[in-house]
N, CA, C and O atoms as a MOPAC input file, in Angstrom:
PM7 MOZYME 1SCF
protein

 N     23.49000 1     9.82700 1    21.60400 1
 C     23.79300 1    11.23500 1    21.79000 1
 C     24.83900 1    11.38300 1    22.89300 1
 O     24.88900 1    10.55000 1    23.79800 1
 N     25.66000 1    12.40100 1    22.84100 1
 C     26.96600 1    12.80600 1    23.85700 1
 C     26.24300 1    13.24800 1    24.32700 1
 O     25.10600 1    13.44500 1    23.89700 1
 N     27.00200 1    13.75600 1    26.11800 1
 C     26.42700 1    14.53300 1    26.88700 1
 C     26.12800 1    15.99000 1    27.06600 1
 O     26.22000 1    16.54000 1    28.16400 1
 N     25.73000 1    16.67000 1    25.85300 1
 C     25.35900 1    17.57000 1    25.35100 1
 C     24.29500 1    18.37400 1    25.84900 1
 O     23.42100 1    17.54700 1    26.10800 1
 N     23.93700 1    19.29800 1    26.08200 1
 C     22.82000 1    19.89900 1    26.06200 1
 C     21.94100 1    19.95200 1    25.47200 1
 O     22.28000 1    20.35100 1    24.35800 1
 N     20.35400 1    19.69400 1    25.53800 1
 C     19.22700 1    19.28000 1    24.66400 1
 C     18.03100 1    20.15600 1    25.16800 1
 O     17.54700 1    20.59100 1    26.21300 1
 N     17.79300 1    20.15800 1    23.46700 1
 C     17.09700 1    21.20300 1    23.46800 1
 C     15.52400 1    21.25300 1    22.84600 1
 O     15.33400 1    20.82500 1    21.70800 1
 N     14.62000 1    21.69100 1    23.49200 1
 C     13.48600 1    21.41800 1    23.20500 1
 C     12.92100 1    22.30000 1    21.70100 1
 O     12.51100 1    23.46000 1    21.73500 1
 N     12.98900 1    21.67700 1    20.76900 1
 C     12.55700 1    22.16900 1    19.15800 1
 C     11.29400 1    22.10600 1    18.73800 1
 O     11.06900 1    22.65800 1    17.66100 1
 N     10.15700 1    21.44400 1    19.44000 1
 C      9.26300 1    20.80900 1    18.58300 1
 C      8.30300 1    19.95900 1    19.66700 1
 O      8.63800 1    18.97400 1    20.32600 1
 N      6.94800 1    20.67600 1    19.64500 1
 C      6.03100 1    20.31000 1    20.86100 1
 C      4.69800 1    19.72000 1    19.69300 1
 O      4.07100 1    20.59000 1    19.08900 1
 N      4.31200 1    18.06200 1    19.42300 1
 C      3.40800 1    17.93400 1    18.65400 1
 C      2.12100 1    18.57200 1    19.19600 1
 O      1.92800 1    18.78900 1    20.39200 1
 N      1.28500 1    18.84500 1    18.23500 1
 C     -0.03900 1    19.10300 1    18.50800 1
 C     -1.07200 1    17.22600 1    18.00100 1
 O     -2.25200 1    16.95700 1    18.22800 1
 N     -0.39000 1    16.66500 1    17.56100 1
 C     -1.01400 1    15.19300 1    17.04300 1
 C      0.06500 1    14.68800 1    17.20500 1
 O      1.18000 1    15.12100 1    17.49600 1
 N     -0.44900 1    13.49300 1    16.94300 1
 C      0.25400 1    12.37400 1    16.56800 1
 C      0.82000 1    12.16000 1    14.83000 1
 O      1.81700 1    11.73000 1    14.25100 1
 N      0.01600 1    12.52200 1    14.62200 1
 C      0.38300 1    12.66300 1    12.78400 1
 C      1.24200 1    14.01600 1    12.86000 1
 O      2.30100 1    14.05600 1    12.23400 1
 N      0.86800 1    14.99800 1    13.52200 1
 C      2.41700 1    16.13200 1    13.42800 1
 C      3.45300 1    15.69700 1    13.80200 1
 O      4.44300 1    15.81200 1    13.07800 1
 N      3.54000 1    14.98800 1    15.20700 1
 C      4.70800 1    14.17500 1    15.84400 1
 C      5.56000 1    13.45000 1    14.35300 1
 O      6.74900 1    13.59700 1    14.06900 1
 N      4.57400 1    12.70400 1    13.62300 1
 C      5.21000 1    11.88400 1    12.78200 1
 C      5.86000 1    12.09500 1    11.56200 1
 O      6.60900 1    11.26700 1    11.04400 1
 N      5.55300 1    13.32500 1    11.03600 1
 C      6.21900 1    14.11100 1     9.86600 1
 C      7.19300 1    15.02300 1    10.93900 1
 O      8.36500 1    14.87100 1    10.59400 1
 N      7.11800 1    15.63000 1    11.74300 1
 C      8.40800 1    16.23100 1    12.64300 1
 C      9.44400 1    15.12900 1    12.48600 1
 O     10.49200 1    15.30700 1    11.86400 1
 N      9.12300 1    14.01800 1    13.05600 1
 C     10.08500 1    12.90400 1    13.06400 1
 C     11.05100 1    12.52400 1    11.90000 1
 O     12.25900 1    12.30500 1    11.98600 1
 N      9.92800 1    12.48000 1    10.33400 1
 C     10.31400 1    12.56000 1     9.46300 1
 C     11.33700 1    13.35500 1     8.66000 1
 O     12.29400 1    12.98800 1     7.97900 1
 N     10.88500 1    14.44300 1     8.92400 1
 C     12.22000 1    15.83500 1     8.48700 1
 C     13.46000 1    15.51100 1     9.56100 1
 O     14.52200 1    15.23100 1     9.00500 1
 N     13.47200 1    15.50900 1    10.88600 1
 C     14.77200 1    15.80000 1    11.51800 1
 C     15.40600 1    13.93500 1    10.49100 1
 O     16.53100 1    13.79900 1    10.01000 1
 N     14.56800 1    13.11400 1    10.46000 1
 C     15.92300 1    12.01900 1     9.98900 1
 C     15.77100 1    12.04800 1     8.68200 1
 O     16.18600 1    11.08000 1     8.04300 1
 N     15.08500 1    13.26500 1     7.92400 1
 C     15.57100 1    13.03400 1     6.41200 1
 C     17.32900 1    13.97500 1     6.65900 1
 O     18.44000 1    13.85100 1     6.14400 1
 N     16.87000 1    14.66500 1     7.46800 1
 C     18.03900 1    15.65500 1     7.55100 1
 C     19.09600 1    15.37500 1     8.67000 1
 O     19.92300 1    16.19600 1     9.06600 1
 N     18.96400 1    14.25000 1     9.06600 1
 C     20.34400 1    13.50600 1     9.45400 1
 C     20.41400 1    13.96000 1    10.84600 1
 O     21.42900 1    13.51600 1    11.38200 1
 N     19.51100 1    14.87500 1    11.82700 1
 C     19.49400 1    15.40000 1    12.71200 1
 C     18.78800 1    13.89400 1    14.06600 1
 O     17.78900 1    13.17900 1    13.98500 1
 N     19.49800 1    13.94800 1    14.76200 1
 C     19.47500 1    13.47500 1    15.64000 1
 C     18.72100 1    13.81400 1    16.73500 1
 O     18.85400 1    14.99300 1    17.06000 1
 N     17.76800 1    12.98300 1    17.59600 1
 C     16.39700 1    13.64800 1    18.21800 1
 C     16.03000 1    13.19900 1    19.77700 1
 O     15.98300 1    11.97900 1    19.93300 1
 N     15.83700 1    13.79300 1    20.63300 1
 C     15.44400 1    12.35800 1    21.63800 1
 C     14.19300 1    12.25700 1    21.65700 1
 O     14.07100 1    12.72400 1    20.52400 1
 N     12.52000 1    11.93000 1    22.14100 1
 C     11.34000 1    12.11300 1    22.16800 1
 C     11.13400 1    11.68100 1    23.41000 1
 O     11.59200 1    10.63800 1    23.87500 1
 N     10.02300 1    12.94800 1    24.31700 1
 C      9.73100 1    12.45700 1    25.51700 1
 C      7.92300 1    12.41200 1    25.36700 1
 O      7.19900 1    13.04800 1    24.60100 1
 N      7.67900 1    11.70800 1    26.10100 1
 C      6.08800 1    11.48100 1    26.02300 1
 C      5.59700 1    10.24900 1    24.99400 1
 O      4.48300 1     9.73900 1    25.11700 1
 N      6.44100 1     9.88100 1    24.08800 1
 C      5.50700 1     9.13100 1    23.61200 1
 C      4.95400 1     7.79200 1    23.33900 1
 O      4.13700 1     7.27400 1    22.57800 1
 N      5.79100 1     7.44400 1    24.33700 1
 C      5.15300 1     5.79500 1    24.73100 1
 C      4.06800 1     6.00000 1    25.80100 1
 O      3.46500 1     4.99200 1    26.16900 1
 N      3.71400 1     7.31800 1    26.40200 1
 C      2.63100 1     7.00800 1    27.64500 1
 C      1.45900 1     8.04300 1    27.48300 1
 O      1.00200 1     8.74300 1    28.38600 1
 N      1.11700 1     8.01700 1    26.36800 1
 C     -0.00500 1     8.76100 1    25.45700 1
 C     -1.20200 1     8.07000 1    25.61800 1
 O     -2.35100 1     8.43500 1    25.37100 1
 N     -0.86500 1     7.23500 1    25.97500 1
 C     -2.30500 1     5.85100 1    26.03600 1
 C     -2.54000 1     5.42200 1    27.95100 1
 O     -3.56100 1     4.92000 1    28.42200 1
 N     -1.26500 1     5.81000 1    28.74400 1
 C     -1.29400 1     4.56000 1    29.67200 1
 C     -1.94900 1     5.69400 1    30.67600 1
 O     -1.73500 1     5.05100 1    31.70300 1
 N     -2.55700 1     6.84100 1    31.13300 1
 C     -3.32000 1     7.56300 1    32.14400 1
 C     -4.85800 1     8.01700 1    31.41900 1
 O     -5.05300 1     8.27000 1    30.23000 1
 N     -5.66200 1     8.02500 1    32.32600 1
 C     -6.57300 1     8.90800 1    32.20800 1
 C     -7.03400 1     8.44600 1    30.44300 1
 O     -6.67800 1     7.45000 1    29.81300 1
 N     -7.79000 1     9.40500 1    30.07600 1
 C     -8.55900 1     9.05300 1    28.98600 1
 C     -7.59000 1     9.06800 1    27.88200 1
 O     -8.00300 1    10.05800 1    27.27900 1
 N     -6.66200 1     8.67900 1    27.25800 1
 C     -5.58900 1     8.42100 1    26.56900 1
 C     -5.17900 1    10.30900 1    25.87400 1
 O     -4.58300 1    11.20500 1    26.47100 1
 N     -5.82600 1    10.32800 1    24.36300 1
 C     -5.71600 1    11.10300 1    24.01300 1
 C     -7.34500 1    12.34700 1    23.39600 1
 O     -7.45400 1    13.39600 1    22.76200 1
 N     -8.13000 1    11.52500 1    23.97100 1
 C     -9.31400 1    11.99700 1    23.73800 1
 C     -9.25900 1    13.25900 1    23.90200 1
 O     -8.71900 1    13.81900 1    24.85500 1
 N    -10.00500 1    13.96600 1    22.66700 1
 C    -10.09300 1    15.59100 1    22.52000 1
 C     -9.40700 1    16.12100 1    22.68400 1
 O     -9.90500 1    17.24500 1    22.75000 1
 N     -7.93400 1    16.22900 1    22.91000 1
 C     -7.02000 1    17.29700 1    22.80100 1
 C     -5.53100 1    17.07400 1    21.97600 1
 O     -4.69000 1    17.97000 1    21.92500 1
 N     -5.37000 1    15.89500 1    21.41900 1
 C     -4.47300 1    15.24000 1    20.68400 1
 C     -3.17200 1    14.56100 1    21.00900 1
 O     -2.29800 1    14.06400 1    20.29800 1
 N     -3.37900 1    14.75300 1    22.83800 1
 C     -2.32000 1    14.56900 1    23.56700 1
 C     -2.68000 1    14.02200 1    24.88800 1
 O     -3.77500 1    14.48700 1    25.20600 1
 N     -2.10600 1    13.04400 1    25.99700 1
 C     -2.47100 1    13.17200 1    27.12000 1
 C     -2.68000 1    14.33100 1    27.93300 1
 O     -1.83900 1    15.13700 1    27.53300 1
 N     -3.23800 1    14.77200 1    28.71000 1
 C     -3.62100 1    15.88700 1    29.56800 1
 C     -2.51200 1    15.75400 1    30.99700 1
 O     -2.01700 1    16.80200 1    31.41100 1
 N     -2.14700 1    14.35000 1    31.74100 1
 C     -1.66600 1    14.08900 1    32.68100 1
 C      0.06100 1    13.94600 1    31.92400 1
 O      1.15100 1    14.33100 1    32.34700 1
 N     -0.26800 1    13.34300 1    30.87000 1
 C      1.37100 1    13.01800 1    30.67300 1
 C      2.29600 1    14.52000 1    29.91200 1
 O      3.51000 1    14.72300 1    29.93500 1
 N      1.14100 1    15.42700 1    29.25400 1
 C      1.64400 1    16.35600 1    28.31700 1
 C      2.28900 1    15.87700 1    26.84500 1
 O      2.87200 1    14.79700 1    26.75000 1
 N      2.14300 1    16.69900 1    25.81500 1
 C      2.02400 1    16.43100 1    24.52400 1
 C      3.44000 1    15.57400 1    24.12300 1
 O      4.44300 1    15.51200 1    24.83400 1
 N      3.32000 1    15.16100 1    23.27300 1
 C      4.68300 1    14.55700 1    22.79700 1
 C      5.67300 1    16.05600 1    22.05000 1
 O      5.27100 1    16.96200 1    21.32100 1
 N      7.40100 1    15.71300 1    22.76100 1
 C      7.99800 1    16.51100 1    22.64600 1
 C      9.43100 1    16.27400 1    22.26000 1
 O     10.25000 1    15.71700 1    22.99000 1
 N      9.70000 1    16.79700 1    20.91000 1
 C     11.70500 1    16.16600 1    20.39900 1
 C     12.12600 1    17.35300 1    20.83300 1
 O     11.60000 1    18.46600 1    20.85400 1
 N     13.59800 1    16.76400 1    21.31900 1
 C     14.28100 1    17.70800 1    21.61000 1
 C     15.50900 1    17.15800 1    20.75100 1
 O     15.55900 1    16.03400 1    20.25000 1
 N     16.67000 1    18.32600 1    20.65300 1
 C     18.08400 1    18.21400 1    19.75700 1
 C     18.94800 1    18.44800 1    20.56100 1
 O     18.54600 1    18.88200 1    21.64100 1
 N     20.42900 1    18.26800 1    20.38800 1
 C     21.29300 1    18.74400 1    21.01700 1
 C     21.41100 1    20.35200 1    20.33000 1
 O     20.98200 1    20.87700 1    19.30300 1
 N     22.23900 1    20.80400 1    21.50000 1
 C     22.20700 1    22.45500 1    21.25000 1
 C     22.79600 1    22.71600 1    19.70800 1
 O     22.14300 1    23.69100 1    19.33800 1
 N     23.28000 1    22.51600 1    19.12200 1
 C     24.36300 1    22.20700 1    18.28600 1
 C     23.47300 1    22.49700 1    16.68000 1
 O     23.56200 1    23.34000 1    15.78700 1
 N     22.74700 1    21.47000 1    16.89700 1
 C     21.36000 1    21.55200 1    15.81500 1
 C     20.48200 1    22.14800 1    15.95900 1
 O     20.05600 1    22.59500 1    14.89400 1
 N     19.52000 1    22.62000 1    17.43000 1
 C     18.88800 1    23.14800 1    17.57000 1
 C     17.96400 1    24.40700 1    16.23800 1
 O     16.83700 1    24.55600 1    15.76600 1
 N     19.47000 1    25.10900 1    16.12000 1
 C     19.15900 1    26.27200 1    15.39900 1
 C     18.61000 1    25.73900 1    13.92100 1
 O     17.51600 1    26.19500 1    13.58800 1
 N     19.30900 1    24.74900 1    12.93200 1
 C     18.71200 1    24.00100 1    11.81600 1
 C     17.46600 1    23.03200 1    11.91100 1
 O     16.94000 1    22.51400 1    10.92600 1
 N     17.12400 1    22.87800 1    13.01500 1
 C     15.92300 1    21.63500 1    13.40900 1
 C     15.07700 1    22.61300 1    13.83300 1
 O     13.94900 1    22.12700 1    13.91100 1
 N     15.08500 1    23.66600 1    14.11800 1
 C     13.99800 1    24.58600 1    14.12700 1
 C     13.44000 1    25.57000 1    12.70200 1
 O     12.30800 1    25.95800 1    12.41600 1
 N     14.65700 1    25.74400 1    12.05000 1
 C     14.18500 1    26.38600 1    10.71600 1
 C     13.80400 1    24.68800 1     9.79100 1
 O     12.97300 1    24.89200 1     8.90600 1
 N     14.19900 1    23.37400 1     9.85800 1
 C     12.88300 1    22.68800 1     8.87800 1
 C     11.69300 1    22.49800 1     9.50800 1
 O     10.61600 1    22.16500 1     9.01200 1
 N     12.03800 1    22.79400 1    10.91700 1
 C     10.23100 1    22.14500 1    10.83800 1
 C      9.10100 1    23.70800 1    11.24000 1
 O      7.91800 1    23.68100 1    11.57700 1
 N      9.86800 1    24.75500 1    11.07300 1
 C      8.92200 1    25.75600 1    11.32800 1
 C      8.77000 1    26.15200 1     9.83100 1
 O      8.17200 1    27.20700 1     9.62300 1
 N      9.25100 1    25.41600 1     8.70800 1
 C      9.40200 1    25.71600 1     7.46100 1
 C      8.08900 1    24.32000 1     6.74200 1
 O      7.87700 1    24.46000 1     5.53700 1
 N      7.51600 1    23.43200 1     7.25400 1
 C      6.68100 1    22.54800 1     7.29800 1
 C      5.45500 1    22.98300 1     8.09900 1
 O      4.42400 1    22.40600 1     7.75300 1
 N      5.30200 1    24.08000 1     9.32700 1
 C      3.90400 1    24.21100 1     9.75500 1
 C      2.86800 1    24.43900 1     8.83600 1
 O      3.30400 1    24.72000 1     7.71900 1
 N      1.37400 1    24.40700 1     8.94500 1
 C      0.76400 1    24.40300 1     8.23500 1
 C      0.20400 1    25.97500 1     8.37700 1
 O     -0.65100 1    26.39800 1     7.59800 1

């Protein structure tokens, strides 16, 4: 990614939401960064009962500004 502005699109509630989010932005060629989700496991009681660390906060993609606006209409077009 250029040094762009990034933008927060998409806050999982799981790990299995994380993973179909993931899915749509690279069916659709959209480019993503992800914060949180290598340290879902490494504090405190990992992800027990809330689908997310509590200390680290949920797993979160962000886009450059650019996409933002299309990476928010597929995946608010996928909620359940």
């Amino acid at each position: 990614m250029e040094n762009q502005e990034l933008v927060l699109v998409y806050t999982a509630n799981s790990y299995s939401d994380y993973l179909l989010a993931v899915s749509l932005l690279e069916e659709e060629n959209i480019p993503f960064l992800v914060k949180n989700e290598g340290v879902q496991s490494l504090f405190g009681l990992g992800v027990v009962g809330t689908g997310f660390n509590p200390v680290t906060g949920p797993i979160e993609l962000h886009v450059q500004g650019e996409d933002a606006e299309r990476a928010v209409e597929i995946l608010s077009s996928h909620e359940d």
